[in-house]
N, C-alpha and C positions, 0 to 999 in steps of 0.2 A: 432526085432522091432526097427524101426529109428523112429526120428521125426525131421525135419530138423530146426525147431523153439527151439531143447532143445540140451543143451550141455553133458546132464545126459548120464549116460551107463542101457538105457533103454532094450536094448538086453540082459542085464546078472540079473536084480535086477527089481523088483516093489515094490510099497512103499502100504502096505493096512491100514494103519493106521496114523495118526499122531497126535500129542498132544502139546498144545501151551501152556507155559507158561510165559505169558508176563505181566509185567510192565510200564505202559504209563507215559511219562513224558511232559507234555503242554510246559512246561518252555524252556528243551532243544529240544523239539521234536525228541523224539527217544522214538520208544518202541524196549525195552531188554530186554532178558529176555532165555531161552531155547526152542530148539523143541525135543519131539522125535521122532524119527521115527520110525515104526514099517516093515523090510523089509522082503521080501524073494527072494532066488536066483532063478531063471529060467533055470539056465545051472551049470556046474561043472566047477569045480577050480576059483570059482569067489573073485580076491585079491583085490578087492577096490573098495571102493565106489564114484560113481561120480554124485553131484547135480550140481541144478543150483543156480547161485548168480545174483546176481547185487547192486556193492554198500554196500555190508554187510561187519559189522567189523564182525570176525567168532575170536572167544577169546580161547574156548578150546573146543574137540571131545572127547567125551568118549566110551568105551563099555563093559559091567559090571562093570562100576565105574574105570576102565583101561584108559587112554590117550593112544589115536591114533593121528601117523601122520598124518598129513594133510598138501594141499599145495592149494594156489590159483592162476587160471594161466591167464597169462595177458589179460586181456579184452576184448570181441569181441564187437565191436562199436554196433550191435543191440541184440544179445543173451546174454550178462553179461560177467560173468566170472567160469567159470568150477571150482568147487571143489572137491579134489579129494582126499576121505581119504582111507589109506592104513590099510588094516584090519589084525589083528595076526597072519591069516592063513589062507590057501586056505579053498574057503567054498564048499559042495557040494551043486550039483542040488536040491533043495523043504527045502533048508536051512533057518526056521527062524531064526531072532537077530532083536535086536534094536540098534539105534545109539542117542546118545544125542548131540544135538550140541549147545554151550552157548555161546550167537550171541548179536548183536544189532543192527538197523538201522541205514544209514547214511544222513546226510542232501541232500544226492544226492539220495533219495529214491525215486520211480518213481510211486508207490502202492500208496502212503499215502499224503494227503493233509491237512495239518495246516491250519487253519483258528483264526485269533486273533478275539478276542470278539468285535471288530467294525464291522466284515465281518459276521458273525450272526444276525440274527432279532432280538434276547432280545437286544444285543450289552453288554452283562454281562459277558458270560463265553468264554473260548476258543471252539473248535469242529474238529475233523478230523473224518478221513472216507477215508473208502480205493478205488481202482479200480484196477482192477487185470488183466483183460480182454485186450490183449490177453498173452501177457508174460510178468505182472510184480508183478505177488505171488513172483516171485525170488527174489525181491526188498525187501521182509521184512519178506520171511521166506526159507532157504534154504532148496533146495526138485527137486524132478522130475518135474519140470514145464511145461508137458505135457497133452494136453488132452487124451490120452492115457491112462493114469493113475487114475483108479478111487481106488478113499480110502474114510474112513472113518476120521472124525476129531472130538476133543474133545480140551477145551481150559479153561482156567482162567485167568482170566484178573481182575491187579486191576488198578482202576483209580478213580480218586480225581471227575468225573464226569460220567453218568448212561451209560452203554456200549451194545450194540447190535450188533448179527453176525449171520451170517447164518446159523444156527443151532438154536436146540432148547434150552431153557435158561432152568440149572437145580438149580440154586438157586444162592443166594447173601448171606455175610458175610463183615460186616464194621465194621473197627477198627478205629477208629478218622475220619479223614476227607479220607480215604481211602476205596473203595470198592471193593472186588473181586468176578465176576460172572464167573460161573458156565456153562460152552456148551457144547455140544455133538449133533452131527449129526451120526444120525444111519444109512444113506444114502448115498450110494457112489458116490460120484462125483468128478469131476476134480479140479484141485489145481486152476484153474482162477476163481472158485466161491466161495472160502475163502474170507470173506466179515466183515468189522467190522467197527464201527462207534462208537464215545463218543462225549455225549456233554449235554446241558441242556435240554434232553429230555422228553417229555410225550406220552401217549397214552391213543389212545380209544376203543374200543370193536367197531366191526364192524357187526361180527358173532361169533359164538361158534369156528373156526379155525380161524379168521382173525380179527385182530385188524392195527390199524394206527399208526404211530410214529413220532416226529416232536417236535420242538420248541413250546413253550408253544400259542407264537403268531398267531399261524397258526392250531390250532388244531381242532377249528369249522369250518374250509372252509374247511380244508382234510377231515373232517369228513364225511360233506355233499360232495364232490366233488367224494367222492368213495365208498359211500356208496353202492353200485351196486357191489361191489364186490366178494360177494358170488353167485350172481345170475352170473357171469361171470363163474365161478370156478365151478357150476351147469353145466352151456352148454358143457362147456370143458370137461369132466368128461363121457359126455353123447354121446361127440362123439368120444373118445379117450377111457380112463380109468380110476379106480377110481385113484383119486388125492393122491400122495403116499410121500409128505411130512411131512404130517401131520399139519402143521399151513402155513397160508399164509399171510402173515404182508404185510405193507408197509411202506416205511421211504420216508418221505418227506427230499431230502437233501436240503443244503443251497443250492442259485446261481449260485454259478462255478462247479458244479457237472459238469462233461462233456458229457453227454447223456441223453436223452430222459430218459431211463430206463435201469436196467440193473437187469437182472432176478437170483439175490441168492437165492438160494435157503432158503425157511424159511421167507424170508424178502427181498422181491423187494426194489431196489432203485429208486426213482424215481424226477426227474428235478422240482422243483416249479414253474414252468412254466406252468405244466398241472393244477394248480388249477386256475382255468381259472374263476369260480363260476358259471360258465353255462353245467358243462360236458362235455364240446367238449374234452379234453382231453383222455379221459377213455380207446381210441384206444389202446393208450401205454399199460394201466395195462391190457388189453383184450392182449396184442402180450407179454409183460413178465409173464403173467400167462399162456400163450400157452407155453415158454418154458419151463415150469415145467415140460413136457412132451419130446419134441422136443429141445433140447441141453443139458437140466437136466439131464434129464434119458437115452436118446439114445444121444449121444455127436460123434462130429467129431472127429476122428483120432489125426491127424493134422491140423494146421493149413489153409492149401490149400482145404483141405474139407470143411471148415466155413460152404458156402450154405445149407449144410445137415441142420444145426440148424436154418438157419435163413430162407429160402426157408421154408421148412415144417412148421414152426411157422408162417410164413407170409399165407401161407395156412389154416392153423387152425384157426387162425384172423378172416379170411373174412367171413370163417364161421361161427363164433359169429357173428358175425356183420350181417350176413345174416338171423339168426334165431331171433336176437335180435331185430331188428333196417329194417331190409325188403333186401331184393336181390339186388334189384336198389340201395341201400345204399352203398352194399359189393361192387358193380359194379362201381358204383362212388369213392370209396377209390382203387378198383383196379386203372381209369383211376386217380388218382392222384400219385399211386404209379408207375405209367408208365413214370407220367411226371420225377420225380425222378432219374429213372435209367436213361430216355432220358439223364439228364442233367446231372451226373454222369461219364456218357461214352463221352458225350463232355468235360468234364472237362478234362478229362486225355486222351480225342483222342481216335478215333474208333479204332485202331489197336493196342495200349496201354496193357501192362499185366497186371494193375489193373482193367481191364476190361473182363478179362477172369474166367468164372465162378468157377471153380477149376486153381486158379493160382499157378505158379511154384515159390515154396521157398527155391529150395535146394540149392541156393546159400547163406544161411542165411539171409534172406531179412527180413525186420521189420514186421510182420503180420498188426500192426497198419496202417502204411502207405498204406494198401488193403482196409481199413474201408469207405465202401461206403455205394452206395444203389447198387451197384452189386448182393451182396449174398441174398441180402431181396426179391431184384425185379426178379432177372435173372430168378425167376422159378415162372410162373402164375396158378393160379387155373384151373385148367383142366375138364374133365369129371364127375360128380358124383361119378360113379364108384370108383373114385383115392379116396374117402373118405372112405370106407372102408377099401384099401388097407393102407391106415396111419395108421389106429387104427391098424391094423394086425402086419403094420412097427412096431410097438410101442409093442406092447404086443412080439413080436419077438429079439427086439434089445433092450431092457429095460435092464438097468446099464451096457449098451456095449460102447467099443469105435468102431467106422465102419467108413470106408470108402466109397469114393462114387461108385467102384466096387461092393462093399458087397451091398449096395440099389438099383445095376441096377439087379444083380444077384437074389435079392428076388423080385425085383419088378417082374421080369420073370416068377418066381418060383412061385408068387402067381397068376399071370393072368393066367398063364398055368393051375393052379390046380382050381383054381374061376370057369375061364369065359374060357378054353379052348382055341386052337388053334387057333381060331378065334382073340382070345384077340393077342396073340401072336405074329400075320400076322401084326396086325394093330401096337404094339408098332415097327417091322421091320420096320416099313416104317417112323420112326422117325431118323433123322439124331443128334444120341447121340453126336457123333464127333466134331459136330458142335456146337450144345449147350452148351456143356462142356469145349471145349477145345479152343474155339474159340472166339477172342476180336470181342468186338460191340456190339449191340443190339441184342435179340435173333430172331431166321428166324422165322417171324409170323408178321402178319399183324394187328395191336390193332383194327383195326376201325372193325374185325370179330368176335375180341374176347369179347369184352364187353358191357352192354347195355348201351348207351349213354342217355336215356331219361332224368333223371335229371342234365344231364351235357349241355343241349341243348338251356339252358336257362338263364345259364351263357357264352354260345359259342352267344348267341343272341345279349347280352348284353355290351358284349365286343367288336363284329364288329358293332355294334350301336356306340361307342366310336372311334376306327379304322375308320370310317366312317365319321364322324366330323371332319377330320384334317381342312380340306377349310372351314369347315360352321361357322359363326358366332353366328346360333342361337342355343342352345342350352337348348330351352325351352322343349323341350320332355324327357330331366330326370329329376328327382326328387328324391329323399331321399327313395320315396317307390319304386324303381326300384329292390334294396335287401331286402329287410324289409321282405322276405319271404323265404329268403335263409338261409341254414344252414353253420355251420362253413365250413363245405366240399364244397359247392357249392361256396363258398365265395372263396374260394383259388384256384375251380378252375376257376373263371370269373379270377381271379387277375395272374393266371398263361399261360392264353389263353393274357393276354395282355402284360404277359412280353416275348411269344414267338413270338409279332408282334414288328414291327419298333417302335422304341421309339417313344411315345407321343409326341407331341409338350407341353413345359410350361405350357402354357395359359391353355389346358386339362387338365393337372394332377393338378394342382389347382382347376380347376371349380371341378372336379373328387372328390377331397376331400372337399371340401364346400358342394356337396350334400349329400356325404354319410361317411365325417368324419374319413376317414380312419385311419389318423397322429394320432386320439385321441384315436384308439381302444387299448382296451387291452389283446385282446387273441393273444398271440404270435404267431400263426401259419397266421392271418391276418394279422398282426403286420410284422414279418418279409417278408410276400412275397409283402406288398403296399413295404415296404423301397425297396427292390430289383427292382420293376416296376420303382420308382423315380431315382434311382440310374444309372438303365443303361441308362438312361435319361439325368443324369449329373443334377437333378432336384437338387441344392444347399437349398432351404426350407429343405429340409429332412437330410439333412448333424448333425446336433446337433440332431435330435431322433434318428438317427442311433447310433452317439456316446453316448446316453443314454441305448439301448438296448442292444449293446453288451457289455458296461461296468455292466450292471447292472444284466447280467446274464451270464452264459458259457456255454451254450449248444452249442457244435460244428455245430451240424446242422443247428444253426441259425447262430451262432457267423462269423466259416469259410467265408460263401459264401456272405455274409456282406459285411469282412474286407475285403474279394477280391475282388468286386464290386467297392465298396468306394477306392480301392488301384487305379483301374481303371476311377474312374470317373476323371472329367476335373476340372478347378474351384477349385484347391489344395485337389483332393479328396486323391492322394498318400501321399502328406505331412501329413493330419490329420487322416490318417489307419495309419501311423508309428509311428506318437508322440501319438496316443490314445493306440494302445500296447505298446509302452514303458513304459506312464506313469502305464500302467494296467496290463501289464503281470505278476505279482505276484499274482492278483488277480484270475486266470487264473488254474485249475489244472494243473498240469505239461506233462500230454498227449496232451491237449488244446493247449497248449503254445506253446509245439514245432513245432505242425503242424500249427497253426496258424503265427509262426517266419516263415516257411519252405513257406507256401501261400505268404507272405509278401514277398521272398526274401533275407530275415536279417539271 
């Protein structure tokens, strides 16, 4: 077994256990501390052990209380650096051992994000919080940093402030102004879902499995903002399996979080951005609660397989949303999820290999740099029928890693034995090859695939506008032209006008004079008016741009912003480069780089 994302000797060793014991320091930012590791060998005469790193000072190896050699070897600019410890003696095939390694992080740590107590809402205490997703557990715990690799974990953690991880919490003990908590996940998963957070937290009860977590500031809007979140974890359950983590939390992060969401298990992280105070948000904790299922439990391979998690998940989505919220709703987030990959695959060019659904990484290539809407969108909801065959997926591939062979192979295997020959003939006539293998858009035609009804009203609305370029009167809108639209409908009027010829000025003002756009504060509005003014070169919008993406880090908003505004006329490049400089610390350090990398710097 390879994985072209890990420097580990995954062929001779896998890791089923691990144990953290760490000590967090605010002051110097470093958590130090030991891991164990609990391994066994998969072949005969296996002499050494090989993780991954990045950035870690590694202090001493032991085994039974023994020092082992070790060496760490020079740096690969996107995989880290190979550690490779030399073990007393050849080990045989189904050989357990443990290894202890007593380590600490380094200011160049790529997992873990400082934030000083200004960059918090109390503005009292310090907070960090990790992101692991997709290779940087090596950043602050050395290990197999593949998804390949599913183990168990258990940890204690102390710190001067209240500590959460993915796992379930088995108790606390404080000594002065010191506290060490207690975790254990009895569930195997991969080392990109090790997850932990401190800071001046609280929580609420949400259900009997699910409560909320967050800064004390903000603990009545998450409350109400996701309170729906058992009735989420209900539908899921009911078209999939029973829910097998046992609690489902949520952590509201700070600002600079850099994603939407990100599905730990035990405890979703999620962007404060979605507390929007209207729900429009909730899509998010509806697609990180479908991974519980679909990346959790059944997990990619490698890295070049991503779609397997995020495909299926974005499938399981719409069907909440469709049993929740009505069909035409699921079908409306489809057509906005289309616009997405459209824009996506123009970003990096139709022939482009982050454009290719299953991309090739065995050159060591950064898996981040893939992070699009590729793997979410590239796979659309299909026939009814496919809804059974998930749950099947799922109850068939539960705590496996698989490739995307092993899901065409069962997908085969179960329409064969289901729905017969028949089924068979009909997947034959799908061009695999194509789909998978192949940069661009995928061969299907949207305007077949989805119902347009509630999209047909902001497609009305918008060549209503488009159509005003010459006219002077513009007495026929008004304020209640949206006044009936939902946040989806809103984004897609606002995306229907940013794929026509720039507005004239004089529009895009009178535009927001009637319906206020520059003042909204649901971010998903919010970001795509500034993107309509920007490729506009509309200079009004220049200072709300530089408040939005200073004042928050979500990549999906922040990215295509700074490159917009890098692009606009009227010194729009000057103020995208002195606005990340002065802010790039504010920035998680996954955000930063691709956002320097967007910028050119």
């Amino acid at each position: 077994m390879t994985d072209p994302s890990s420097l580990s000797n995954l062929h001779e060793l896998t890791t089923t256990h691990l144990h953290l014991n760490w000590n967090i320091s605010f002051e110097e930012k470093v958590i130090a501390g030991h891991v164990i590791l609990d391994l066994k060998t998969l072949v005969d005469n296996v002499t050494q052990v090989v993780l991954d790193t990045s950035y870690l000072a590694i202090k001493e190896v032991t085994m039974n209380d023994a020092s082992l050699q070790f060496d760490i070897a020079e740096r690969h600019e996107a995989l880290g650096s190979a550690l490779t410890i030399q073990l007393p003696s050849a080990l045989r095939i189904n050989t357990s051992f443990q290894v202890k390694i007593v380590y600490a992080t380094t200011d160049q740590c790529t997992a873990v994000q400082y934030l000083t107590p200004e960059q918090t809402l109390g503005k009292q205490h310090p907070y960090l919080f990790s992101q692991c997703q997709a290779i940087h557990a090596r950043s602050f715990i050395p290990c197999q940093d593949s998804p390949s690799i599913k183990l168990t974990y258990s940890a204690n953690v102390t710190s001067p402030l209240r500590v959460v991880m993915s796992a379930l919490e088995r108790g606390v003990s404080t000594t002065g102004r010191l506290s060490t908590y207690a975790f254990h996940q009895p569930t195997t998963m991969p080392t990109y879902l090790i997850a932990i957070a401190s800071g001046n937290l609280t929580s609420r009860e949400l259900s009997h499995r699910s409560q909320v977590w967050c800064e004390p500031e903000m603990i009545d809007a998450a409350a109400h903002e996701f309170e729906d979140t058992e009735k989420f974890l209900g539908v899921g359950e009911a078209l999939l399996t029973p829910y097998d983590w046992s609690r489902y939390d949520l952590l509201i992060l700070p600002p600079s979080f850099p994603y939407g969401g990100m599905e730990n298990p035990c405890l979703t992280f999620v962007t404060p951005t979605l507390v929007a105070g209207d729900k429009s948000g909730v899509h998010t904790v509806i697609h990180e609660i479908c991974h519980s299922w679909m990346g959790n439990l059944v997990t990619t391979k490698d890295w070049s397989h991503f779609w397997l998690n995020e495909g299926h998940t974005k499938f399981i989505e719409r069907k909440i949303i469709g049993r929740l919220y009505g069909e035409k709703e699921a079908q409306l987030n489809c057509i906005i999820g289309w616009k997405a990959l459209k824009e996506s695959v123009e970003l990096f060019g139709k022939d482009a290999k982050e454009t290719v659904l299953q991309p090739d990484l065995s050159n060591g290539g950064d898996p981040d740099a893939f992070f699009s809407s590729v793997p979410y969108e590239g796979v659309v909801g299909g026939p009814t029928v496919f809804e059974p065959f998930v749950k099947s997926y799922v109850q068939h591939f539960a705590s496996k890693s698989i490739t995307t062979d092993d899901w065409k192979n069962y997908l085969y295997d179960y329409m064969e034995r289901v729905h017969g020959q028949a089924m068979v003939d009909k997947l034959n006539t799908i061009d695999f090859a194509t789909w998978i293998h192949s940069p661009g858009m995928p061969p299907v035609n949207p305007d077949t695939l989805f119902d347009a009804s509630l999209a047909e009203a902001c497609y009305t609305l918008a060549n209503a506008w488009n159509n005003a370029r010459e006219s002077t009167d513009l007495s026929h809108f008004s304020a209640k032209d949206m006044a009936s639209f939902t946040t989806a409908q809103k984004s897609v009027f606002l995306e229907r006008l940013s794929d026509m010829s720039c507005l004239p000025h004089r529009l895009l003002e009178a535009m927001d004079g009637f319906y206020q756009l520059t003042a909204v504060r649901n971010s998903e509005i919010r970001f795509r008016w500034q993107l309509v003014c920007l490729k506009a070169s509309y200079q009004p919008i220049y200072d709300p741009v530089v408040a939005f993406v200073t004042e928050q880090g979500r990549m999906k908003y922040v990215r295509p912003l700074y490159r917009q505004l890098n692009l606009a006329s009227g010194g729009g490049a000057e103020l995208a480069r002195a606005t990340f400089a002065k802010h790039k610390d504010f920035y998680h350090p996954i955000a930063g780089q691709l956002i320097a990398k967007d910028l050119g710097l």
